[in-house]
Phi, psi and omega in degrees: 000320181302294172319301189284309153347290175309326159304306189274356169280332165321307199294334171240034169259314207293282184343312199290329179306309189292345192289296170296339170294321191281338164303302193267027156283290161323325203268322176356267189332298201292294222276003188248036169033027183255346168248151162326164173243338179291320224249332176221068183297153166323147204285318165303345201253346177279337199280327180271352180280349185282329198249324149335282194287348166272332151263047080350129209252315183315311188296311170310348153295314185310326183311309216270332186296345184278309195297306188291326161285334165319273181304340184277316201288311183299058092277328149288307200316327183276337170309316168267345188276338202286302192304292161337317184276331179293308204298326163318289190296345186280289165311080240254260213320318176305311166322326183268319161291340204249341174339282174300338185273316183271341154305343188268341212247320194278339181292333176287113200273117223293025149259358162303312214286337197321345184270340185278324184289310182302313145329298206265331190248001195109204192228015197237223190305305214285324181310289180305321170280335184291320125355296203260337190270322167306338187281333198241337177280354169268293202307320197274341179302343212261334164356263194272031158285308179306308155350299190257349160292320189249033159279149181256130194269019172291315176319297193287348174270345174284328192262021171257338181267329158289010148111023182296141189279189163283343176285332157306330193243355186256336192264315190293323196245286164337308185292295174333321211267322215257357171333270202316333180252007165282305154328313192300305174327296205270009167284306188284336191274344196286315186302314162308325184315322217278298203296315177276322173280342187298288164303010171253346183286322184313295174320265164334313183078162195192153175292312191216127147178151193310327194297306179294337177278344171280311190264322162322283189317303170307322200295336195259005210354061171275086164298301183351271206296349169284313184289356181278331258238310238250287204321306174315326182270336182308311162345279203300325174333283180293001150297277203317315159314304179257008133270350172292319180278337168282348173301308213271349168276324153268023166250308186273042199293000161284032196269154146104338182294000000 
């Protein structure tokens, strides 16, 4: 009992550790004249323009309008990505045809494509999800092709020889076996989702999101308040990140067996 105590006590010392190291790494860096102090402020004047800003009523609309844009483009990529890869991993001939287009697409770094979304969809939402959803649908698609390419497919000749039908063997087995790296896909496309959107509000420009309060602040050379900006959003990154991990540890929890 003493030992697992001790484990979960570890478990929020490292994080904390690594926290304080990177404060006196930084405040060094500031207090050593080799950067401006103005151009790199100190950990205290960042920590209160961060705490400025988290009590502020203004900054949760920026949150939540980056989080809806965020969560809407990872919600298509997955609707469409999750389906596309089984199919992909199932179908040898699909697999094969669709291979190269998304491998071409996905090599393309979706702030190249930013001239083109605005071209076709505008400057206002649809542009910035049309963005964040091309940044996450190939990742999660090649995900969860490999997911169902690297299931060992005796499970599935076996429960075809006990007379399962294919919607059976496509939901019980296929879909299940290919989880864990379909997770994998949607931990990582989640973050992006994040990453993009923050940089199409940045691009584009917007009335409320973290991307417009980050460009606001430089343009304004409020450094502070741009580095509280930055933090807040890494904050929101690693929330969002270690709740994607209790999703997916209940959902997938043999992963890793």
């Amino acid at each position: 009992m003493q030992k697992i105590t001790g484990k979960r006590t570890l478990r929020f010392v490292y994080p904390v550790i690594g926290i304080v190291i990177l404060c006196i790494v930084w405040e060094i860096a500031h207090q050593s004249g080799v950067f401006d102090s103005t151009l790199l402020p100190g950990v205290v004047t960042i920590i209160k323009s961060l705490l400025d800003l988290l009590v502020s009523a203004g900054i949760l609309s920026d949150i939540g309008w980056t989080l809806l844009r965020a969560f809407g483009g990872f919600a298509l990529a997955v609707i469409v990505g999750v389906p596309l890869g089984i199919s992909m991993g199932m179908f040898k001939p699909i697999y094969l045809s669709t291979l190269p287009l998304v491998d071409f697409f996905r090599s393309i770094p979706v702030t190249t494509l930013y001239p083109i979304f605005v071209l076709l969809l505008g400057v206002r939402d649809a542009s910035k999800i049309g963005m964040i959803f091309t940044a996450c649908v190939f990742v999660v698609t090649l995900n969860s092709a490999y997911g169902v390419t690297q299931a060992k497919p005796i499970r599935r000749q076996m429960a075809s020889l006990y007379g399962c039908s294919k919607y059976k063997i496509l939901r019980l087995i296929t879909f299940k076996e290919a989880l864990p790296q379909t997770f994998i896909g949607l931990r990582v496309a989640l973050s992006l989702s994040l990453i993009v959107a923050v940089l199409g509000e940045m691009f584009m420009g917007c009335e409320f999101g973290l991307g417009q309060r980050l460009t606001d602040a430089y343009t304004t050379f409020s450094v502070d308040r741009m580095y509280a900006l930055v933090f807040l959003t890494g904050l929101i990154g690693f929330l969002l990140n270690r709740l994607f991990i209790r999703v997916e540890n209940y959902f997938v929890p043999w992963a890793g067996l």
